[in-house]
ZAMARGU-4260 file (C-alpha; in steps of 0.2 Angstrom, whole numbers, plus 5000, padded with zeros to 4 digits):
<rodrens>
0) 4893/4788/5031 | 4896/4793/5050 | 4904/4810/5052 | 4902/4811/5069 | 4917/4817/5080
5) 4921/4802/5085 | 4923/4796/5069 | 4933/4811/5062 | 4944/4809/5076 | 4948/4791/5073
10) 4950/4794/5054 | 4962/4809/5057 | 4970/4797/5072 | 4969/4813/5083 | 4961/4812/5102
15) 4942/4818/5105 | 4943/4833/5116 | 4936/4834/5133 | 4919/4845/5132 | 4930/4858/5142
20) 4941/4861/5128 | 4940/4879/5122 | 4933/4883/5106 | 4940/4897/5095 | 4932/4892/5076
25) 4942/4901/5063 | 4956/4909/5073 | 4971/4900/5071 | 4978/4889/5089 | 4995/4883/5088
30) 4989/4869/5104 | 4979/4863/5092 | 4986/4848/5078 | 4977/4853/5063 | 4967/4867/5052
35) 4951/4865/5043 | 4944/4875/5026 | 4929/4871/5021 | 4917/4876/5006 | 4901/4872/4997
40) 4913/4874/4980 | 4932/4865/4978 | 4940/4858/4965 | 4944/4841/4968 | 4953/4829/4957
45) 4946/4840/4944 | 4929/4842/4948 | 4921/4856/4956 | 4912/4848/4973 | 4908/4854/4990
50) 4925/4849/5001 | 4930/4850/5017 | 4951/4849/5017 | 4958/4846/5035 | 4978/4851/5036
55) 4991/4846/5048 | 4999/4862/5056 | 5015/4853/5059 | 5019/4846/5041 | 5007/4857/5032
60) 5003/4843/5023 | 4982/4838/5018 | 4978/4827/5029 | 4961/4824/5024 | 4950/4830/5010
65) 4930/4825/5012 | 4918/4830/4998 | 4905/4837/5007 | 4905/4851/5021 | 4908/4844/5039
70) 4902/4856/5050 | 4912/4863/5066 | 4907/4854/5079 | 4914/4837/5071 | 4930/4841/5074
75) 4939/4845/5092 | 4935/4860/5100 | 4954/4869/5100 | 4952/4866/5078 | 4954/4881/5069
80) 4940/4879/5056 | 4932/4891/5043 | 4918/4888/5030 | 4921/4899/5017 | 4906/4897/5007
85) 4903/4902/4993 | 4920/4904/4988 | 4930/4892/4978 | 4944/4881/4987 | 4957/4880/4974
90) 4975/4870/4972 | 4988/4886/4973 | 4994/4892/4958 | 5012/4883/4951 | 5020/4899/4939
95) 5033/4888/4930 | 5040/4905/4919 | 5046/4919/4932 | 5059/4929/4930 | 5064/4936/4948
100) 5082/4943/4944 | 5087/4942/4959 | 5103/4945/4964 | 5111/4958/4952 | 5095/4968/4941
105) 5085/4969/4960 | 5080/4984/4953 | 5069/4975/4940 | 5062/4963/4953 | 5067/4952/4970
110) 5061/4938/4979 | 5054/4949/4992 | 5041/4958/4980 | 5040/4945/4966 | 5032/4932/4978
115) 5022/4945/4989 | 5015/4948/4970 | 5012/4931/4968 | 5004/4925/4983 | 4992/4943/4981
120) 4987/4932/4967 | 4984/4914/4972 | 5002/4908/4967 | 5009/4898/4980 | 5027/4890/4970
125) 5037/4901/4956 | 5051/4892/4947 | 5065/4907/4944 | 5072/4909/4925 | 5091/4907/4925
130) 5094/4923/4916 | 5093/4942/4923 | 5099/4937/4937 | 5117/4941/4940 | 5126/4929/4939
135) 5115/4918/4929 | 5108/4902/4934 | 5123/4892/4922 | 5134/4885/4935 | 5132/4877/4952
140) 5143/4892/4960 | 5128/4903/4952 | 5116/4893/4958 | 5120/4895/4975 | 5124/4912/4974
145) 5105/4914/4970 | 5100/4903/4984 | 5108/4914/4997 | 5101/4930/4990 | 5084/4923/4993
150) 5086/4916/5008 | 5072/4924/5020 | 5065/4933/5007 | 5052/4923/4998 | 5033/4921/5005
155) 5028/4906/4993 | 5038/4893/4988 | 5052/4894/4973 | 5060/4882/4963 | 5074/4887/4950
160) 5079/4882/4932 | 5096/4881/4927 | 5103/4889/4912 | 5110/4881/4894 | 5124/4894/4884
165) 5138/4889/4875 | 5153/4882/4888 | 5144/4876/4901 | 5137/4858/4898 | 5152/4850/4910
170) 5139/4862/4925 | 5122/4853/4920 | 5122/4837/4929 | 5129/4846/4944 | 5114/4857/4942
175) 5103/4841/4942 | 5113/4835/4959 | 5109/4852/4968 | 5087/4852/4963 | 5086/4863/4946
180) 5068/4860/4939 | 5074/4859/4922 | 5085/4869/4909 | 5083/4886/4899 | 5090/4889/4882
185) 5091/4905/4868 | 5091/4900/4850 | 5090/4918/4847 | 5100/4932/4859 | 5092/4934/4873
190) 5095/4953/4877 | 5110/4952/4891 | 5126/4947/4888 | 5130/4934/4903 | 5117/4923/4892
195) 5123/4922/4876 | 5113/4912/4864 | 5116/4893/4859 | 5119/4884/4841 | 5115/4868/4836
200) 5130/4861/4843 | 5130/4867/4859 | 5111/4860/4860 | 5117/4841/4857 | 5131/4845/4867
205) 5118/4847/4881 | 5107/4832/4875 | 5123/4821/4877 | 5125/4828/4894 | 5106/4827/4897
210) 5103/4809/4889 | 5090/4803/4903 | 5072/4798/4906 | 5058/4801/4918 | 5041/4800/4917
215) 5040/4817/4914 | 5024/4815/4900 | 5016/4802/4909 | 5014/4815/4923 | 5003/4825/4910
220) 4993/4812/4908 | 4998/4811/4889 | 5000/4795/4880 | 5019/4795/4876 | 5028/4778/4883
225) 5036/4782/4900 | 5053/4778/4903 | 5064/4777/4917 | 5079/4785/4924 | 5085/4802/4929
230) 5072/4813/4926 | 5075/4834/4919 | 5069/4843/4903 | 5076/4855/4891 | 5067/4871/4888
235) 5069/4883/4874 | 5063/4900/4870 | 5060/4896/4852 | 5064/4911/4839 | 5076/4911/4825
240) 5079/4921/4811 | 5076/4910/4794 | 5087/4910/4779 | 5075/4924/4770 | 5070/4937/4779
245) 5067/4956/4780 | 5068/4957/4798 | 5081/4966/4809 | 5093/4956/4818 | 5092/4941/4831
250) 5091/4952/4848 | 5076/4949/4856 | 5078/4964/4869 | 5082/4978/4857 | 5087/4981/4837
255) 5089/4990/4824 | 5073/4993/4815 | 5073/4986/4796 | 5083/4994/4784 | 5067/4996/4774
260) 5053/4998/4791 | 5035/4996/4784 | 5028/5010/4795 | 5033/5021/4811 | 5044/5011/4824
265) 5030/5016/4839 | 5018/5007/4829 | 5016/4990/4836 | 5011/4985/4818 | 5026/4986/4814
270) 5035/4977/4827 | 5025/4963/4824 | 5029/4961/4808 | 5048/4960/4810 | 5043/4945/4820
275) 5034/4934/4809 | 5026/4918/4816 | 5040/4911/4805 | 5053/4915/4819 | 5046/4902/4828
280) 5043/4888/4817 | 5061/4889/4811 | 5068/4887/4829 | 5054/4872/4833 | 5058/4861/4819
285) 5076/4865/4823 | 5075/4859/4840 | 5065/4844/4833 | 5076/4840/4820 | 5089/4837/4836
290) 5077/4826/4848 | 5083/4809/4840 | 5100/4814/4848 | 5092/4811/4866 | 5076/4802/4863
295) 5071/4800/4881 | 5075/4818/4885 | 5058/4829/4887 | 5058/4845/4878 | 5047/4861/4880
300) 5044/4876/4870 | 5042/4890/4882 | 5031/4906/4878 | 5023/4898/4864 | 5013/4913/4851
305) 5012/4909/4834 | 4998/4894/4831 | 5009/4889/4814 | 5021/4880/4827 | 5004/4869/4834
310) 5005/4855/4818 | 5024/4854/4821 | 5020/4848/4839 | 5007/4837/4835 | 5017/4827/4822
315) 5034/4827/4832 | 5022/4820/4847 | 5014/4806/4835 | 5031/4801/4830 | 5037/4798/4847
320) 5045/4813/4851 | 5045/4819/4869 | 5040/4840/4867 | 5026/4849/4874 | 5022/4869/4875
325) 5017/4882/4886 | 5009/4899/4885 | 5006/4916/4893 | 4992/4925/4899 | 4994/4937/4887
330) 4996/4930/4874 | 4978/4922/4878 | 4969/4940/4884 | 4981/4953/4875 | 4979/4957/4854
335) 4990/4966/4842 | 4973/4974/4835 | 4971/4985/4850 | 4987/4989/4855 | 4991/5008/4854
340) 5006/5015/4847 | 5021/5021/4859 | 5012/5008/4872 | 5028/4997/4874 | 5020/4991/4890
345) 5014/4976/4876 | 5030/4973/4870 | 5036/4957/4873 | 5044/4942/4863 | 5039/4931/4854
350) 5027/4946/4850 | 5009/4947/4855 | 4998/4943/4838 | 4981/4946/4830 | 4966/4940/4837
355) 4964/4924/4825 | 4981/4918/4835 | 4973/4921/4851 | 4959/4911/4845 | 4970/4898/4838
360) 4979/4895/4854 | 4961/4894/4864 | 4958/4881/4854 | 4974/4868/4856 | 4973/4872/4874
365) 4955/4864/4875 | 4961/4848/4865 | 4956/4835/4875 | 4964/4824/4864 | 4984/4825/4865
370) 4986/4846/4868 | 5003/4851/4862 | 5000/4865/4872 | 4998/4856/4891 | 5001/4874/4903
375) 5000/4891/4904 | 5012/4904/4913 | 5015/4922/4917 | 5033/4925/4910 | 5033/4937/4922
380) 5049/4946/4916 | 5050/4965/4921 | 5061/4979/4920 | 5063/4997/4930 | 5051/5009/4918
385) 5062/5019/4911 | 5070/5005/4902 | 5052/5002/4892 | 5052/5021/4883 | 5034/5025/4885
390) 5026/5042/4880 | 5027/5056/4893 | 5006/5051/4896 | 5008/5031/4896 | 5025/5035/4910
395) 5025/5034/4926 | 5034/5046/4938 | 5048/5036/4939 | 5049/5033/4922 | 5047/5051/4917
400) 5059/5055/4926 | 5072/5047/4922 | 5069/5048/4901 | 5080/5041/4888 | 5090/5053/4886
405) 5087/5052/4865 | 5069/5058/4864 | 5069/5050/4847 | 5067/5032/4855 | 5051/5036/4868
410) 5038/5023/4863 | 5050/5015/4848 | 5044/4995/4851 | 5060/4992/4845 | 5071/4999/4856
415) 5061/4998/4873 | 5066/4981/4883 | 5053/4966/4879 | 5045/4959/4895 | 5025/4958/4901
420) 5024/4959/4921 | 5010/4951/4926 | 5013/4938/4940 | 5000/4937/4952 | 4987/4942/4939
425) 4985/4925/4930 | 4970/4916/4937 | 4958/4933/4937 | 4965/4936/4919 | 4959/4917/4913
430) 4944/4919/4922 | 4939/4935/4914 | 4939/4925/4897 | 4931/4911/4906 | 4914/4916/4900
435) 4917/4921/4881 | 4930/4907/4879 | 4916/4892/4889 | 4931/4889/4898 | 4929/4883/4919
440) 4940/4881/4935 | 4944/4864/4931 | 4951/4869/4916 | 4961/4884/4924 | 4968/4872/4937
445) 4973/4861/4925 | 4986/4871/4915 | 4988/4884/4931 | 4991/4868/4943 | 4993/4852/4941
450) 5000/4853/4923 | 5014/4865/4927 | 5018/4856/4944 | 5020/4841/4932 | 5032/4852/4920
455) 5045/4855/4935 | 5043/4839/4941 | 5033/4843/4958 | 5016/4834/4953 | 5019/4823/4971
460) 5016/4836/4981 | 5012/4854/4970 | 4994/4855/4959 | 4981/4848/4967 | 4971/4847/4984
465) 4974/4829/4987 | 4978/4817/5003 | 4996/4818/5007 | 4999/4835/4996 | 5006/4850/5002
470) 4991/4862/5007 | 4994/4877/4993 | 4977/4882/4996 | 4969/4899/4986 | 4954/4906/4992
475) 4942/4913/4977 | 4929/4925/4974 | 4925/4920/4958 | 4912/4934/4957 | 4919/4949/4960
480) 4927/4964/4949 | 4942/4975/4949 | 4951/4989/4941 | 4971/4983/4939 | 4979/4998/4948
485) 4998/4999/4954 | 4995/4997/4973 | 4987/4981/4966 | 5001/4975/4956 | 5012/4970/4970
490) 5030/4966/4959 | 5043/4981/4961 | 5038/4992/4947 | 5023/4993/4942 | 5024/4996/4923
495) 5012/4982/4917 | 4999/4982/4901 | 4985/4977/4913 | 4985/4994/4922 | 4967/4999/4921
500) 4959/4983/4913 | 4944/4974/4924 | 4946/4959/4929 | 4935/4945/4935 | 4941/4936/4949
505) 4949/4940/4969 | 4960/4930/4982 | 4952/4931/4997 | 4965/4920/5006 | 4982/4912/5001
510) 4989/4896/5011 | 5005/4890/5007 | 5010/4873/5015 | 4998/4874/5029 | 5000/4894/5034
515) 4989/4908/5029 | 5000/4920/5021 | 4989/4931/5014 | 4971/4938/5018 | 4963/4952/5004
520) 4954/4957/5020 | 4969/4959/5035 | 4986/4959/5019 | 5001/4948/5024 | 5008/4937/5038
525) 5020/4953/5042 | 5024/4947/5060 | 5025/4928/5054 | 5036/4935/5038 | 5041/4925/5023
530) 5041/4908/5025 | 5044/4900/5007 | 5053/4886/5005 | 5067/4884/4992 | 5062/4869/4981
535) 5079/4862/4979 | 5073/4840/4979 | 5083/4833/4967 | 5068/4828/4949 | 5066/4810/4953
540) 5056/4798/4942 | 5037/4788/4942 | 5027/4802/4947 | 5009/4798/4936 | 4997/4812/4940
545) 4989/4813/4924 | 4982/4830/4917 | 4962/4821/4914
</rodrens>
């Protein structure tokens, strides 16, 4: 094939320079149309191939992507081009699970530092929980109180969920109206009052609001009939307390610790075992036991843990039922078995488990066949540090100095608040397993990218470096080490379990519809600032990427 600048030029409909034209390769040139990033190594449609992607500057949309390397001098003089071999081109990152509490707790978290953290990362869209933020995500008034506070503030995209609790099912189709992704419900308390848990009833109550369709499965390439019509899903974190049970209450933030505890409360041992895997099955079959009340309406188990849950979602799926699964990074790269005791940077639920659950969740994820797990997440959900109770050498200076004033709670994992941060650190913790687990880049875009753009209906334009996509491009040196330290957790406190681990795996460069963002080598855009867009299209239907 000719790729010749003539031919280039006619293809991208765009004028051959006059040999006069200035040349300026890999700065950027607002006089001239487009941008072009090019690599010996991309992953295109799944498959990792040399690429050359070319990018409108005014739509930052992909206006091209060629599988090959076109050099320089192919394209008009004025184009801002750069090879960055060896590096990998990847889709940017969609986190479907943030929790960015902002307005109300910006004290945990903001849209400023949460998505600074993000792009640091290769995460070019986050899609904001509707709880810890104050006022929740439950009504259109809050909704838009939330879309103020980030206005400005956000340098990668955002997309926000809306909330289910008890009351508030007359707010969800307006939340529908004004762009939510999709809706979040407690079966168990959730650890703040403003979102109180729902019952059974309060769940059809939603579904009888919520009765639509979509094609939201056929989008995950899954083999479910696809249906048509207004298109949401309903998500829920999946814990309940079963009839019989020696456990300690249904908070999932704090307790009591059992009446009876079967060791020392700063022993994660014993926190995970007044969480049994059991607290999840019961809440999954009870959601399953309610899908026949909307048959069309998709339904997702958030933060997935415990593997029992795995043959509940195969057979619901077999029947017919619409239900699929995420999980986190850590529940993929952290373990009960080495967790030391007081080190409630771990704590979070549902709970981190032993090493044969990791393993277990490896496994569905690499199902080729029907995965009922389809993406994976951060559940990025912090807190300032003192609220975690860590031990005076586990503390930072912040934390330290403002201590729980009852020395008998420092590292009790019952008492300290439950919530892993780790935005922005996703793609170099998967990677890091890549080798032991025989898992590849494909496999990461897959349930990083395309799969969870999918899950908030954004497959059209989010997930994958296509023609007419938007260009959320990351930049990645899939060789190189580093030691987690806080001035490279980029979220507002830096309290994270992942302080001190190596990982595997930098962004170089972060694009986000078209504009470099962020450079590991020069840091942010700050004269440019934030430019994210708020995701706020209304779900519609008969979007079909497929996840294979």
């Amino acid at each position: 094939m000719d790729f010749s600048l003539p031919f280039v030029a006619n293809q991208l409909s765009y004028p051959t320079p006059s040999p006069s034209s200035p040349s300026r390769p890999g700065s950027p040139n607002i006089e001239s149309p487009i941008s072009v990033l090019a690599s010996s190594r991309a992953i295109i449609a799944g498959v990792l191939t040399p690429a050359t992607i070319v990018i409108s500057v005014q739509t930052g949309k992909i206006l091209a992507v060629l599988e090959l390397i076109v050099p320089a001098t192919n394209f008009p003089q004025d184009t801002s081009y750069v090879d960055h071999s060896p590096y990998v081109l990847l889709p940017g990152l969609v986190d479907a699970h943030v929790h960015l509490n902002e307005p109300g707790r910006t004290e945990w978290e903001g849209f400023w530092t949460g998505t600074r953290a993000a792009a640091f990362g290769g995460v070019t869209t986050v899609v904001d929980m509707p709880l810890n933020a104050i006022p929740p995500t439950t009504t259109v008034t809050g909704l838009k109180e939330k879309i103020e506070a980030a206005q400005n503030k956000c340098w990668v995209d955002v997309g926000f969920y809306g909330g289910i609790v008890p009351g508030n099912e007359t707010e969800l189709k307006g939340l529908v109206r004004e762009g939510v992704r999709g809706f979040k419900g407690f079966l168990i308390d959730s650890g703040v009052e403003e979102f109180p848990a729902v019952s059974s009833s309060d769940i059809a109550k939603a579904m009888a609001e919520l009765k639509v369709g979509g094609n939201y499965f056929s989008e995950l390439g899954l083999t479910l009939t696809p249906y048509q019509d207004e298109s949401t899903v309903l998500m829920f974190h999946a814990e309940m307390i079963p009839p019989i049970s020696d456990s300690v209450g249904d908070a999932v933030q704090s307790s009591l610790p059992p009446l009876s505890p079967k060791g020392p409360l700063n022993s994660y041992s014993t926190f995970l075992e007044s969480r049994p895997s059991s607290f999840e099955t019961y809440a999954i079959s009870e959601i399953l036991s309610l899908a026949h009340l909307a048959p069309k309406l998709p339904l997702h188990i958030v933060h997935l843990s415990a593997i029992e849950a795995i043959p509940l979602l195969r057979e619901a799926r077999a029947s017919g039922v619409c239900v699929t699964a995420e999980t986190c990074f850590h529940y993929l790269s952290l373990v009960a078995d080495t967790i030391a005791d007081g080190d409630t940077r771990h704590k979070c639920c549902p709970p981190i488990r032993k090493r044969s659950n990791q393993d277990g969740l490896w496994r569905e994820l690499r199902n080729d066949l029907d995965p009922s797990i389809a993406t994976v997440v951060s559940d990025h959900s912090p807190c300032t540090p003192s609220l975690k109770l860590l031990p005076r050498h586990l503390a930072t200076q912040e934390s330290a100095s403002t201590a729980h004033a009852d020395e008998d709670t420092v590292g009790d994992f019952f008492a300290a608040w439950g919530g892993i941060s780790s935005v922005g650190l996703g793609l170099p913790i998967l990677w890091t397993e890549a080798t032991e687990r025989q898992i590849s880049l494909s496999d990461i875009t897959r349930w990083c990218c395309q799969n969870t753009a999918a899950q908030v209906g954004l497959a059209h334009r989010k997930g994958q470096l296509a023609v007419g996509f938007d260009a959320d491009i990351a930049v990645f040196d899939d060789a190189a080490e580093w030691i987690v330290s806080k001035d490279r957790m980029l979220f507002r406190n830096k309290c994270s379990p992942y302080e001190g681990r190596k990982l595997r795996g930098v962004i170089k460069e972060t694009w986000v519809r078209g504009r470099k963002v962020f450079s590991r080598q020069h840091g942010f855009d700050e004269k440019g600032g934030p430019h994210g867009e708020l995701l706020l299209e209304r779900r519609t239907t008969g979007e079909t990427v497929g996840s294979h």
